[in-house]
Biotite code that builds the C-alpha atoms (Angstrom):
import biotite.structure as struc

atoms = struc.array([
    struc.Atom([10.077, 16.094, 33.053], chain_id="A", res_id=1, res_name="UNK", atom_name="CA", element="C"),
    struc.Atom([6.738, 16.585, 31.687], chain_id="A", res_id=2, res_name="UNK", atom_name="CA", element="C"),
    struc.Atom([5.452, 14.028, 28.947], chain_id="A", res_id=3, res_name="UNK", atom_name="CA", element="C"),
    struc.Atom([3.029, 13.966, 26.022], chain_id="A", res_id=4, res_name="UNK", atom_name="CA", element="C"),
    struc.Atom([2.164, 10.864, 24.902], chain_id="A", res_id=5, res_name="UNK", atom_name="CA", element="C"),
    struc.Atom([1.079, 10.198, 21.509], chain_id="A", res_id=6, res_name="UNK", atom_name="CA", element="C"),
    struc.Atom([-0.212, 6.678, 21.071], chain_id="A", res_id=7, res_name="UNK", atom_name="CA", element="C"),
    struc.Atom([-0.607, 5.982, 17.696], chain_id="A", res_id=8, res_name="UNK", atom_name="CA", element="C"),
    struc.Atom([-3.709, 3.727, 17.008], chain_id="A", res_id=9, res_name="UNK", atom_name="CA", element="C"),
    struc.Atom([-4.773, 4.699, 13.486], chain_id="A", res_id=10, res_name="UNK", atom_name="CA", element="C"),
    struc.Atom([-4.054, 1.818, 11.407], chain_id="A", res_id=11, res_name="UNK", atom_name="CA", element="C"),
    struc.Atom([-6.268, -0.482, 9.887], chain_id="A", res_id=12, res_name="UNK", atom_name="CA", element="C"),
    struc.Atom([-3.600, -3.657, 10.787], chain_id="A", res_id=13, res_name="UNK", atom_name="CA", element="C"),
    struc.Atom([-5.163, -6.122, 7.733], chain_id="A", res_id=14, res_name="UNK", atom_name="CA", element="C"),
    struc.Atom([-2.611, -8.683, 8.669], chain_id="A", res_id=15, res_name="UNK", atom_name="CA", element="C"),
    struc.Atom([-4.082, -9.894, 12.047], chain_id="A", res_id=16, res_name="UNK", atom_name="CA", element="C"),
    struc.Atom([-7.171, -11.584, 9.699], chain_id="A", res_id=17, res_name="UNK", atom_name="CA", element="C"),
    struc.Atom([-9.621, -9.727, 11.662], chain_id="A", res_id=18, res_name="UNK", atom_name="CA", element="C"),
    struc.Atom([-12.355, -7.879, 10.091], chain_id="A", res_id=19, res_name="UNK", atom_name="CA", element="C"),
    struc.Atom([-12.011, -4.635, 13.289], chain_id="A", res_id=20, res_name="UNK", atom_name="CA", element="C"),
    struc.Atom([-8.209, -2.830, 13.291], chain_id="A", res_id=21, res_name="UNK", atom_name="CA", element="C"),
    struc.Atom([-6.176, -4.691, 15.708], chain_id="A", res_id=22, res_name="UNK", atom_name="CA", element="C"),
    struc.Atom([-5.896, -2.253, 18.194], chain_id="A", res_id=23, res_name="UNK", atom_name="CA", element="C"),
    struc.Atom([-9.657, -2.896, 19.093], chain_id="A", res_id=24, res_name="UNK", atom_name="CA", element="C"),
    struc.Atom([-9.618, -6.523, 19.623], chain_id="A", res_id=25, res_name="UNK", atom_name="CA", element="C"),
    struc.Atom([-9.847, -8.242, 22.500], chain_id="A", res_id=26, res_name="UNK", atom_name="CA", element="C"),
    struc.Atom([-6.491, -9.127, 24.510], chain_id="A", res_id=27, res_name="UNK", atom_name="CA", element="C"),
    struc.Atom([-6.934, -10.511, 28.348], chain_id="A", res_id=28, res_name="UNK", atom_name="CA", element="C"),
    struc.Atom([-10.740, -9.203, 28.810], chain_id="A", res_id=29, res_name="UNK", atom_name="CA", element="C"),
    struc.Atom([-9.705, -5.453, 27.627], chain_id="A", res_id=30, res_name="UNK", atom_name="CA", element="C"),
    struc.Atom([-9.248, -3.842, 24.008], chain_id="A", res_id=31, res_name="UNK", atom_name="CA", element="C"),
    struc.Atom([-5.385, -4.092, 22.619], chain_id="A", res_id=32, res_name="UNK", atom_name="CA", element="C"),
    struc.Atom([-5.627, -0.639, 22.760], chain_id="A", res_id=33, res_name="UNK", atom_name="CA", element="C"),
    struc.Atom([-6.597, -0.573, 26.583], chain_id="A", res_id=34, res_name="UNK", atom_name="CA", element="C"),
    struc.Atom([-3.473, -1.860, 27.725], chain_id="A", res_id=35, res_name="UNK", atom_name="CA", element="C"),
    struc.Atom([-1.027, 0.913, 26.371], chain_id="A", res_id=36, res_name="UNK", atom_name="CA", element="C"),
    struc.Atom([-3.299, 3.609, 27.479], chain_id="A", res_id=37, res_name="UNK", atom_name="CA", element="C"),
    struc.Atom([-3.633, 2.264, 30.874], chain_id="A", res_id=38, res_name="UNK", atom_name="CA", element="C"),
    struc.Atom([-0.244, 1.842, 31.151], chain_id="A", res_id=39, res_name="UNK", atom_name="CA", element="C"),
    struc.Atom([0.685, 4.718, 29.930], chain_id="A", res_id=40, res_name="UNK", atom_name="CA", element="C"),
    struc.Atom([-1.828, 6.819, 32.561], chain_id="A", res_id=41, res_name="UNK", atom_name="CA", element="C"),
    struc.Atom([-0.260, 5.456, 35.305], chain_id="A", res_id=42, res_name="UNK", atom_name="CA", element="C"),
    struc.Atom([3.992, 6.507, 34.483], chain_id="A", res_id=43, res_name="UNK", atom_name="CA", element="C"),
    struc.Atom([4.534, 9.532, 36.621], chain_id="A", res_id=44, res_name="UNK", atom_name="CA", element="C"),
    struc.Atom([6.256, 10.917, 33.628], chain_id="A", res_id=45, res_name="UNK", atom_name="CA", element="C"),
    struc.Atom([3.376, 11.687, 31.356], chain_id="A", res_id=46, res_name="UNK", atom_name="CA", element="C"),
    struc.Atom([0.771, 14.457, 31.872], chain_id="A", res_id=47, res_name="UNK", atom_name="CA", element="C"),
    struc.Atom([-1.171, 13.872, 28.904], chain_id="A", res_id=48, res_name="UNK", atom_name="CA", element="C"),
    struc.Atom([-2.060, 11.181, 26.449], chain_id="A", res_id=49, res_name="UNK", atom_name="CA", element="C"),
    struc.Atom([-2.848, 12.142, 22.688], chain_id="A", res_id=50, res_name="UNK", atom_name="CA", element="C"),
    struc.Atom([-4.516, 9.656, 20.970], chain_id="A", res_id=51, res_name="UNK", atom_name="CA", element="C"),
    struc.Atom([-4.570, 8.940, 16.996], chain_id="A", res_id=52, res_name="UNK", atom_name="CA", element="C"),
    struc.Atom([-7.575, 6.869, 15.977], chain_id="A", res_id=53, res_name="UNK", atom_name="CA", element="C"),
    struc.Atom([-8.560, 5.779, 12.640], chain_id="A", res_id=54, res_name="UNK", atom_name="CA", element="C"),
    struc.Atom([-10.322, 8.727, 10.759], chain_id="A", res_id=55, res_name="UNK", atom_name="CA", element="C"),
    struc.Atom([-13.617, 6.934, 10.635], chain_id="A", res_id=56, res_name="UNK", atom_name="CA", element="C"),
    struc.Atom([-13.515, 4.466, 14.148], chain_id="A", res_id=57, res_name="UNK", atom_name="CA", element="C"),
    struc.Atom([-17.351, 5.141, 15.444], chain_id="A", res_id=58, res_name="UNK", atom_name="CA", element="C"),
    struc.Atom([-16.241, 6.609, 18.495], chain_id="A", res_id=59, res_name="UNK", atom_name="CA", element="C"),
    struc.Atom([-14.381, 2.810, 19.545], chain_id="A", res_id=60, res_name="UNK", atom_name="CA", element="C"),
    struc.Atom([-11.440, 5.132, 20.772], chain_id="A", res_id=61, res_name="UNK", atom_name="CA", element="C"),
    struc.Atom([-13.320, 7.570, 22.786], chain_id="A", res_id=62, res_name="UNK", atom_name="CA", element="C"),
    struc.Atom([-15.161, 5.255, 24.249], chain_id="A", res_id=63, res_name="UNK", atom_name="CA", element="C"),
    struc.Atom([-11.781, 3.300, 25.240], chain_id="A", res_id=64, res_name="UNK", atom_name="CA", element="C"),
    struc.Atom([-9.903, 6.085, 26.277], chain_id="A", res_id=65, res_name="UNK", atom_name="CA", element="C"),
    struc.Atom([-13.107, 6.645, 28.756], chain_id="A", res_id=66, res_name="UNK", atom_name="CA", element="C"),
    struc.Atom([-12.822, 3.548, 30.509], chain_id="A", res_id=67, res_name="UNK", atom_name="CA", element="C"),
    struc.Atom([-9.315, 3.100, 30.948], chain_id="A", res_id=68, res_name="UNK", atom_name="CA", element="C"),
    struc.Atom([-7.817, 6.529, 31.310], chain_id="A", res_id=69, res_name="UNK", atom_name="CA", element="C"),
    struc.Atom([-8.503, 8.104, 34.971], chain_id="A", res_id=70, res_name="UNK", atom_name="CA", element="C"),
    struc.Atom([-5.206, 10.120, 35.802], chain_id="A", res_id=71, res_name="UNK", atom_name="CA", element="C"),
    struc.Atom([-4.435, 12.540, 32.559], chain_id="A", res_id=72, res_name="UNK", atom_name="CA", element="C"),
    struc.Atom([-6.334, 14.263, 30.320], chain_id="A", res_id=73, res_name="UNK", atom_name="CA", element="C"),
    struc.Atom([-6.665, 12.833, 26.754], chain_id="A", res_id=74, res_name="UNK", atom_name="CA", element="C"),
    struc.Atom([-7.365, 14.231, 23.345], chain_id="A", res_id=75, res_name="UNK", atom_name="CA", element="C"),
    struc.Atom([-8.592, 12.023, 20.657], chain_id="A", res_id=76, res_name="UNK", atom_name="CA", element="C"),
    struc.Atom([-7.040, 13.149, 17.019], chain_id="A", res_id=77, res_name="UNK", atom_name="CA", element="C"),
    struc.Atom([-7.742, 11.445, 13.468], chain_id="A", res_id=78, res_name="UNK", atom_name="CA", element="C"),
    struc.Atom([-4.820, 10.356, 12.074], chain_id="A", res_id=79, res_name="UNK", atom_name="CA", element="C"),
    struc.Atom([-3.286, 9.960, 8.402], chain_id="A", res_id=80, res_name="UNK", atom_name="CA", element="C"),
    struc.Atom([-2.588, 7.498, 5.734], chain_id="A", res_id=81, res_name="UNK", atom_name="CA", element="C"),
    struc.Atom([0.646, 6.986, 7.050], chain_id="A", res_id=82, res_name="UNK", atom_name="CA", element="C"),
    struc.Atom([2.352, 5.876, 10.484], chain_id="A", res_id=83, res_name="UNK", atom_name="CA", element="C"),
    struc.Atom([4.442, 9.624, 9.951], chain_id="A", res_id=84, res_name="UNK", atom_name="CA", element="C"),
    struc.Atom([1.174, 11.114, 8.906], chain_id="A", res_id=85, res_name="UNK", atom_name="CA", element="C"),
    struc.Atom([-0.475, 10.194, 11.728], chain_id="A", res_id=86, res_name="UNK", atom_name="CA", element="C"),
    struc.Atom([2.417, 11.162, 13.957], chain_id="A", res_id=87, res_name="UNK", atom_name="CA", element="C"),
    struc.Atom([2.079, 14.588, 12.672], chain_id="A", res_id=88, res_name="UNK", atom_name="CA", element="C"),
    struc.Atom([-1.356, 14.481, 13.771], chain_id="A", res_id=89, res_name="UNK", atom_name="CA", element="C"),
    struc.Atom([-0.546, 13.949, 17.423], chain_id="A", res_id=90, res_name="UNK", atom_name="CA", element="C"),
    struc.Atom([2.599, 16.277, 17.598], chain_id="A", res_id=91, res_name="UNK", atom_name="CA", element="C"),
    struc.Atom([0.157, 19.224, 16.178], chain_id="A", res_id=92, res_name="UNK", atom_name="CA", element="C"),
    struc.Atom([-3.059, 18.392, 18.728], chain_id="A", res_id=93, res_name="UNK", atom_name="CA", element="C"),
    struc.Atom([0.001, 18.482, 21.652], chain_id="A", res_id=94, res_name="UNK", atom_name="CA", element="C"),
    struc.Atom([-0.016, 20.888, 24.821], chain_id="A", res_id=95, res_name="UNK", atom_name="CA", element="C"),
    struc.Atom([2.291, 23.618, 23.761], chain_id="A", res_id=96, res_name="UNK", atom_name="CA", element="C"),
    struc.Atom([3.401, 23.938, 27.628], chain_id="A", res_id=97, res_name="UNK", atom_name="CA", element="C"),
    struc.Atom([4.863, 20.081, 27.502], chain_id="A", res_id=98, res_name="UNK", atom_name="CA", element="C"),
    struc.Atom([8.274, 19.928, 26.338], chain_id="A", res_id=99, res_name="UNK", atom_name="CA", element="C"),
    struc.Atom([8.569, 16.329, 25.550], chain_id="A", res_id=100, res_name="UNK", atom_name="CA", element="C"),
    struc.Atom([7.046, 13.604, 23.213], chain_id="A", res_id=101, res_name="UNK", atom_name="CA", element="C"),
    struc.Atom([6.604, 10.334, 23.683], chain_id="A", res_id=102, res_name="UNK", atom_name="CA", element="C"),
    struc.Atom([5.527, 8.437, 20.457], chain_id="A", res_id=103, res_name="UNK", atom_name="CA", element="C"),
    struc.Atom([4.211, 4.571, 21.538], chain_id="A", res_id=104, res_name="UNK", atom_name="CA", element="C"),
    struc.Atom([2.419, 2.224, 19.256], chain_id="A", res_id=105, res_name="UNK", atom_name="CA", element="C"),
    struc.Atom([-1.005, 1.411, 20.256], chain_id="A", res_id=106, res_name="UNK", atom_name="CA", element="C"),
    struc.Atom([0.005, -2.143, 18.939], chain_id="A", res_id=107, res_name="UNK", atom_name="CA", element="C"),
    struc.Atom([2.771, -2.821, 21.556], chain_id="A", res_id=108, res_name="UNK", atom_name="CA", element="C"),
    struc.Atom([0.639, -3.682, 24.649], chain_id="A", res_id=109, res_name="UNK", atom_name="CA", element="C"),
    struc.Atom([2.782, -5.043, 26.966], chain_id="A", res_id=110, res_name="UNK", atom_name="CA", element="C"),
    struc.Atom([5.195, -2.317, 27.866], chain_id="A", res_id=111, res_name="UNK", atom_name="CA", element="C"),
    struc.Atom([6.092, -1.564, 31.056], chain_id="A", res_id=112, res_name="UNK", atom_name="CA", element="C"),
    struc.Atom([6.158, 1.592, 33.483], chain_id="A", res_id=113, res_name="UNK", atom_name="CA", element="C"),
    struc.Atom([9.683, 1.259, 33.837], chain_id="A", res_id=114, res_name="UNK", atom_name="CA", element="C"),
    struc.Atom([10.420, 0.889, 30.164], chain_id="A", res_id=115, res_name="UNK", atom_name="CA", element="C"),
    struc.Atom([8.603, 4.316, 30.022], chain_id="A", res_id=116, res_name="UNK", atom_name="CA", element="C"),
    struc.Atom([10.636, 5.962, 32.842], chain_id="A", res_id=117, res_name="UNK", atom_name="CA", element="C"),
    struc.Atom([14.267, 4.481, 31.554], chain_id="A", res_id=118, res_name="UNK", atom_name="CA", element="C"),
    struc.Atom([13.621, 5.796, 27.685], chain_id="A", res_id=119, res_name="UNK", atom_name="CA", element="C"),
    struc.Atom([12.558, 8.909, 29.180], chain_id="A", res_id=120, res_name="UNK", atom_name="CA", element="C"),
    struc.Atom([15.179, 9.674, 31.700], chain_id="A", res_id=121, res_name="UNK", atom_name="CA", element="C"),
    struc.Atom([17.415, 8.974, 28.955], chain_id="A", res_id=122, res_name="UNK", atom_name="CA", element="C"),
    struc.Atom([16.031, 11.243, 26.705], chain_id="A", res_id=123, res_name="UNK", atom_name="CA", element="C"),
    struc.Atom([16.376, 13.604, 29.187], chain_id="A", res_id=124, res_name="UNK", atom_name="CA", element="C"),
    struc.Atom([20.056, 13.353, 29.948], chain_id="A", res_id=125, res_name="UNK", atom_name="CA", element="C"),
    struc.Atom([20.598, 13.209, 25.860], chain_id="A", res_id=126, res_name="UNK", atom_name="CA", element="C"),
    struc.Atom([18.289, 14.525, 24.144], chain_id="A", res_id=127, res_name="UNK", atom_name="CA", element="C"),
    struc.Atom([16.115, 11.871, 22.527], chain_id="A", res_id=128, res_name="UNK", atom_name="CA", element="C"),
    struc.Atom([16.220, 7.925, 22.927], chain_id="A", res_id=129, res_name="UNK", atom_name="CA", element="C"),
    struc.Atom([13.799, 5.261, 21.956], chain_id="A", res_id=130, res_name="UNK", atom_name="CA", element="C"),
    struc.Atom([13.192, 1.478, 23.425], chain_id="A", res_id=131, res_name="UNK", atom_name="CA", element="C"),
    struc.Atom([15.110, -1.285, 21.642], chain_id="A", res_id=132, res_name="UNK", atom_name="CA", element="C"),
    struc.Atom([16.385, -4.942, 21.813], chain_id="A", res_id=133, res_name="UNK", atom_name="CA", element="C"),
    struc.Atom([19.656, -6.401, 20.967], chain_id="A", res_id=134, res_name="UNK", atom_name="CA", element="C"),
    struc.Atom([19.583, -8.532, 17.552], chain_id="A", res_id=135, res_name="UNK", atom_name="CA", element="C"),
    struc.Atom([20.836, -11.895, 18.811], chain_id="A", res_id=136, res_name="UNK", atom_name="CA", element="C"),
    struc.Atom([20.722, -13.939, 15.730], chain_id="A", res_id=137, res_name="UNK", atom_name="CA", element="C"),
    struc.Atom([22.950, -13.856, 12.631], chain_id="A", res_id=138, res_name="UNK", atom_name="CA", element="C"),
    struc.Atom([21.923, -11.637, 10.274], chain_id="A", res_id=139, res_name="UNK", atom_name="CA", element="C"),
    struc.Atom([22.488, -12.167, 6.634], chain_id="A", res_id=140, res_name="UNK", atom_name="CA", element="C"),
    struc.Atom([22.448, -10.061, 3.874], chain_id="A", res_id=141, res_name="UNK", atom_name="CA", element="C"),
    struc.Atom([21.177, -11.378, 0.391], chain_id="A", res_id=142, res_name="UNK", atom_name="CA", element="C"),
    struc.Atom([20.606, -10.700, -2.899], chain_id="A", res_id=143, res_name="UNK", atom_name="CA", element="C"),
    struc.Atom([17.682, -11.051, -5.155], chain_id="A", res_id=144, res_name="UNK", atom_name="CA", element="C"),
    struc.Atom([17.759, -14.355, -5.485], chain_id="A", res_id=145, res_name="UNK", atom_name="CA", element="C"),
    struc.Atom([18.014, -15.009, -2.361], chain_id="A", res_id=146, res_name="UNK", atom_name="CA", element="C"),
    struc.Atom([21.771, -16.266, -2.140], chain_id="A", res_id=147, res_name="UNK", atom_name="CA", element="C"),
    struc.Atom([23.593, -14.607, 0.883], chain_id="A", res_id=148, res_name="UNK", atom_name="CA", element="C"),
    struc.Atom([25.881, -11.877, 0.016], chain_id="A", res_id=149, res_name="UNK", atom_name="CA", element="C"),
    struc.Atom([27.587, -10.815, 3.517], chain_id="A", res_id=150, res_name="UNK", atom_name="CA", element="C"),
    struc.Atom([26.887, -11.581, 7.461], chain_id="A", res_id=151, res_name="UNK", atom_name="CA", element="C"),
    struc.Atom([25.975, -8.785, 9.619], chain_id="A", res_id=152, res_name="UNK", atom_name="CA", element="C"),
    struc.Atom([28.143, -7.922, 12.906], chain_id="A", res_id=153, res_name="UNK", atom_name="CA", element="C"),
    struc.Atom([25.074, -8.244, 14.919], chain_id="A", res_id=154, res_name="UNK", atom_name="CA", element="C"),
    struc.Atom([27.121, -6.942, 18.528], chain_id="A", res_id=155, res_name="UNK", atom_name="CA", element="C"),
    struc.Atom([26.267, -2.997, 17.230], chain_id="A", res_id=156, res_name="UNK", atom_name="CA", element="C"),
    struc.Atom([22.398, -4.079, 15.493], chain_id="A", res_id=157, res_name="UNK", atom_name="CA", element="C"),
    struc.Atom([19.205, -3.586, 18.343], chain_id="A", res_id=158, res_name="UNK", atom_name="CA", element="C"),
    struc.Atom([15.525, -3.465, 16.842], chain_id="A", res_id=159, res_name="UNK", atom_name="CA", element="C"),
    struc.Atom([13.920, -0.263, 17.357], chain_id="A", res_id=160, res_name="UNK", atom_name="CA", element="C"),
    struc.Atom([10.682, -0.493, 19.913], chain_id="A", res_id=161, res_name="UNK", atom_name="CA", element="C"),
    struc.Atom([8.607, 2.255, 20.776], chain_id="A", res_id=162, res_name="UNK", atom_name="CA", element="C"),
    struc.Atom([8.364, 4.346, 22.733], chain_id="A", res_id=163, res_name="UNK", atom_name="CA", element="C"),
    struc.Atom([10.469, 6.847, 21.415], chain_id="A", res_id=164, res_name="UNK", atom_name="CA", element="C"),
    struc.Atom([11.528, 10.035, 23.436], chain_id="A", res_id=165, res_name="UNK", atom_name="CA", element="C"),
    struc.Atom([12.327, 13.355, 22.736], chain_id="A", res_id=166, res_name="UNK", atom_name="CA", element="C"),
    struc.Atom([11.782, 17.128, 23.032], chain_id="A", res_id=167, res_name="UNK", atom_name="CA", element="C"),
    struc.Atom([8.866, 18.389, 20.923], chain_id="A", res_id=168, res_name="UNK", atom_name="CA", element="C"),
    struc.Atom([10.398, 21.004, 18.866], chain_id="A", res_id=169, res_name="UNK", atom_name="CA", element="C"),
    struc.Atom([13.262, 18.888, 17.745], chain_id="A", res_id=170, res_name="UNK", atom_name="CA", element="C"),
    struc.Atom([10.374, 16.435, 16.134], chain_id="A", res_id=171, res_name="UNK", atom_name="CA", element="C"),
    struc.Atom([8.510, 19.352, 14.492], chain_id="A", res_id=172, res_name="UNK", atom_name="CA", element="C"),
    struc.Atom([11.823, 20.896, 13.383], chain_id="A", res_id=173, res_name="UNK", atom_name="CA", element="C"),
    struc.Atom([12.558, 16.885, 12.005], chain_id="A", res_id=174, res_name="UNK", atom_name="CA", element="C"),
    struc.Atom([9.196, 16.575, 10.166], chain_id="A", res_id=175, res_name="UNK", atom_name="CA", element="C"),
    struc.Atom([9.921, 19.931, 8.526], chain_id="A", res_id=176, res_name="UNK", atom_name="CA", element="C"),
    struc.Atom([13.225, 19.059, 7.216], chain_id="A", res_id=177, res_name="UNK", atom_name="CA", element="C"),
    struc.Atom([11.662, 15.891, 5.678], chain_id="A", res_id=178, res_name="UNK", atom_name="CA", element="C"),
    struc.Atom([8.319, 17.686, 4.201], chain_id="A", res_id=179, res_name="UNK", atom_name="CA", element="C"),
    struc.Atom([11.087, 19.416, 2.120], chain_id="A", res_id=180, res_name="UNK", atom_name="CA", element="C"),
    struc.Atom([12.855, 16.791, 1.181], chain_id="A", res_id=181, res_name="UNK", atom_name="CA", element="C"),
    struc.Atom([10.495, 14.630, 0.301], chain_id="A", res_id=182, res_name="UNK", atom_name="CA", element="C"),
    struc.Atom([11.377, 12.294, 3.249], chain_id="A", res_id=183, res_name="UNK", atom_name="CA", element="C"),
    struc.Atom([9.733, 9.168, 4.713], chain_id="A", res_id=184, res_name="UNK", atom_name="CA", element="C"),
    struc.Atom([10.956, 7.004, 7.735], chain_id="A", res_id=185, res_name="UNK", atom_name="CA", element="C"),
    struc.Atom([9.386, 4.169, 9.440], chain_id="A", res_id=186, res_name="UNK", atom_name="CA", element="C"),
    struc.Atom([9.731, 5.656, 13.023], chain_id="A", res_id=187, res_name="UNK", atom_name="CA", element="C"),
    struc.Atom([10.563, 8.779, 14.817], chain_id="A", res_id=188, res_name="UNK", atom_name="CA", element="C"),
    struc.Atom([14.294, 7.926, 15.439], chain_id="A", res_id=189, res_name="UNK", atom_name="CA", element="C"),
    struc.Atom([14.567, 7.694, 11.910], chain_id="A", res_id=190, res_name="UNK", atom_name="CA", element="C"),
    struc.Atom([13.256, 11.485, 11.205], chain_id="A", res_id=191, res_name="UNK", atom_name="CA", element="C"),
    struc.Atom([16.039, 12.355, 13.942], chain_id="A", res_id=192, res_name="UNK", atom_name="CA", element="C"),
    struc.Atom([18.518, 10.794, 12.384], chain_id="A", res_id=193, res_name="UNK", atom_name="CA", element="C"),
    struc.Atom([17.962, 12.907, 9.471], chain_id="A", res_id=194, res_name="UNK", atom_name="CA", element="C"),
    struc.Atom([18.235, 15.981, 11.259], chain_id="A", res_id=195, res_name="UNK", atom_name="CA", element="C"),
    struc.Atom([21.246, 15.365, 12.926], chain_id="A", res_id=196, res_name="UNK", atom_name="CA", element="C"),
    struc.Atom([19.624, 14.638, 16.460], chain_id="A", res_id=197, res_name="UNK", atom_name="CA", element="C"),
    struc.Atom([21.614, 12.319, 18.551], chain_id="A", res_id=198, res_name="UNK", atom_name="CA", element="C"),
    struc.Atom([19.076, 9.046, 19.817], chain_id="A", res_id=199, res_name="UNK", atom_name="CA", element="C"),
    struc.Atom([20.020, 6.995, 22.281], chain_id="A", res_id=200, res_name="UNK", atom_name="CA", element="C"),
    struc.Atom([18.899, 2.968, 23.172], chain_id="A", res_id=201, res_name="UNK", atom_name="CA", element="C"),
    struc.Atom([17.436, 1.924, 26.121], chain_id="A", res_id=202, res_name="UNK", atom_name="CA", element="C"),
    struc.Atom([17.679, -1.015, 26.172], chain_id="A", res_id=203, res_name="UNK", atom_name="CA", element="C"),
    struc.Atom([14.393, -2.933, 26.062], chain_id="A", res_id=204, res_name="UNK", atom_name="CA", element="C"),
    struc.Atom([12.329, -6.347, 26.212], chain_id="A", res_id=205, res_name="UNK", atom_name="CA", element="C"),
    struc.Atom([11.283, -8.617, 23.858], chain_id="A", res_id=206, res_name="UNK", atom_name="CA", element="C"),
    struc.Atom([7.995, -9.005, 25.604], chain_id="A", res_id=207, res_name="UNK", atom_name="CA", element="C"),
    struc.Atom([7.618, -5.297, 24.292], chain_id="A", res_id=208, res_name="UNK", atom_name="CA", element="C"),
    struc.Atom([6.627, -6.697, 20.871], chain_id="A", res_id=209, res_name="UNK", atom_name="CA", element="C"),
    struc.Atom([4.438, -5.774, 18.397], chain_id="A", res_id=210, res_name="UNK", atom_name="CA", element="C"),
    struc.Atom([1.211, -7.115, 17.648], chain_id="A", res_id=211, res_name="UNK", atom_name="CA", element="C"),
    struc.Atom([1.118, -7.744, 13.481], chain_id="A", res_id=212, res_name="UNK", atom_name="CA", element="C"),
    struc.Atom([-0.328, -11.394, 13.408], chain_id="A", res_id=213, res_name="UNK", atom_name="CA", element="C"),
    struc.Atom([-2.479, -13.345, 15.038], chain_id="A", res_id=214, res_name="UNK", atom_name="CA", element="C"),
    struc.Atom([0.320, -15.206, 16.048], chain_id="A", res_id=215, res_name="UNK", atom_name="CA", element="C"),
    struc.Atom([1.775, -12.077, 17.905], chain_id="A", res_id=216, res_name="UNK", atom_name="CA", element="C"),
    struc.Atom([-1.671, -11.708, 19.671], chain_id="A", res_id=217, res_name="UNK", atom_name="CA", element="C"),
    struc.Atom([-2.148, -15.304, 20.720], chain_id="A", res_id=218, res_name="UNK", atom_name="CA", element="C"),
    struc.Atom([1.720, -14.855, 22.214], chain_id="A", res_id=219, res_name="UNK", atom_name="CA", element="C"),
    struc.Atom([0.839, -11.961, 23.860], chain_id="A", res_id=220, res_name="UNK", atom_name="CA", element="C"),
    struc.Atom([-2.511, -13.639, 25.606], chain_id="A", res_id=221, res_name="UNK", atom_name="CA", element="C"),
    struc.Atom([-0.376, -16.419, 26.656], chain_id="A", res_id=222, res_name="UNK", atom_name="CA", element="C"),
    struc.Atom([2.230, -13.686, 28.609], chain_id="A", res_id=223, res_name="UNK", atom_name="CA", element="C"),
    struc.Atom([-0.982, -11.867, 29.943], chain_id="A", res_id=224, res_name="UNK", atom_name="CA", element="C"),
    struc.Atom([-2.311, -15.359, 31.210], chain_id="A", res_id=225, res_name="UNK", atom_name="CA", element="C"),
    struc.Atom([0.771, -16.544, 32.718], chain_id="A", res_id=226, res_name="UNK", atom_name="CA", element="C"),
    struc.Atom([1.474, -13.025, 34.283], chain_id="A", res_id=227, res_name="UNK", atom_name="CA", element="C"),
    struc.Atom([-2.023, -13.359, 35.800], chain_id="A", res_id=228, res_name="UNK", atom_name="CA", element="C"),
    struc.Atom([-1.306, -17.332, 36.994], chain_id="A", res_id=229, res_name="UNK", atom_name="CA", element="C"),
    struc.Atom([2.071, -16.565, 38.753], chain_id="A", res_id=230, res_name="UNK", atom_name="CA", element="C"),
])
């Protein structure tokens, strides 16, 4: 199974209070964006890494991708105004010999080589299949103001993580079908579902979270620190 990997790292993430995107600040001695990219070089399943940088970034990503990429060769694409824009971006700058796409958010840090190889080896026996975590908390549904309207049966509910596996022409052939529709999703799995492409969970970990907040970063420089400590 060959792999590309597009890691998404275009967006300007205002919500962290920082005045760089959040991808570029500093997590355990090495860029957010470091640690994906990194991890990413060293799964046997990938043979390249495509990544989307802001359209305007000084050269931050190159200069990244430099120091922390040494296996696969990388390509460096500007990406969109939108998350599915900038997708786009990275499934057009892709190897047309690799088969398979692996979307990751430059914002989820702490993923694992394993969690790579299990979404992908599911993929692979299905057809596409992303990362995700069971919802173990009630979930409510309310109204407008606010009042509950109905409870969720959370047993059948995971949250969708990244990354998200499939084969590269069933991703173009899903981005078609929603440029003429006039169709937006919020992920990959969601432009699948559209299509009519079966995904598939792998189930995931929460420490494969995404960085949003400041909170989420100082959480994810505690798990850094105490993976170092142990």
């Amino acid at each position: 199974m060959k792999v590309s990997a597009i890691i998404v790292a275009a967006g300007a993430g205002i919500r962290v209070g920082a005045n760089i995107a959040k991808q570029f600040l500093a997590l355990g001695g090495r860029p957010v964006l470091a640690w994906s990219l990194n991890t990413f070089d060293r799964s046997s399943m990938v043979n390249e890494l495509v990544v989307v940088a802001p359209p305007s970034d000084d050269g931050c990503t190159v200069k990244i991708t430099e120091q922390w990429v040494n296996r696969v060769r990388v390509k460096v694409v500007p990406g969109g105004t939108s998350r599915q824009e900038s997708v786009k971006a990275g499934l057009d700058a892709v190897d047309p010999r690799l088969e398979w796409i692996a979307v990751h958010d430059a914002a989820r840090p702490l993923v694992t080589p394993a969690q790579i190889e299990a979404v992908c080896f599911l993929a692979r026996k299905i057809g596409s299949a992303i990362l995700a975590v069971p919802v173990w908390d009630t979930v409510k549904v309310v109204d407008e103001k606010g009042l509950i309207i109905r409870s969720r049966d959370r047993n059948r509910l995971y949250m969708a993580q990244t990354p998200q596996v499939c084969r590269k022409e069933d991703l173009r052939s899903a981005y078609r079908l929603a440029k003429d529709k006039g169709i937006s999703a919020t992920d990959e799995a969601g432009l699948l579902e559209i299509a009519g492409i079966s995904v598939g969970v792998a189930e995931s970990s929460p420490r494969n979270f995404k960085i949003t907040t400041q909170e989420d970063l100082n959480m994810a420089e505690a798990l850094i620190t105490s993976i170092k400590t142990v």
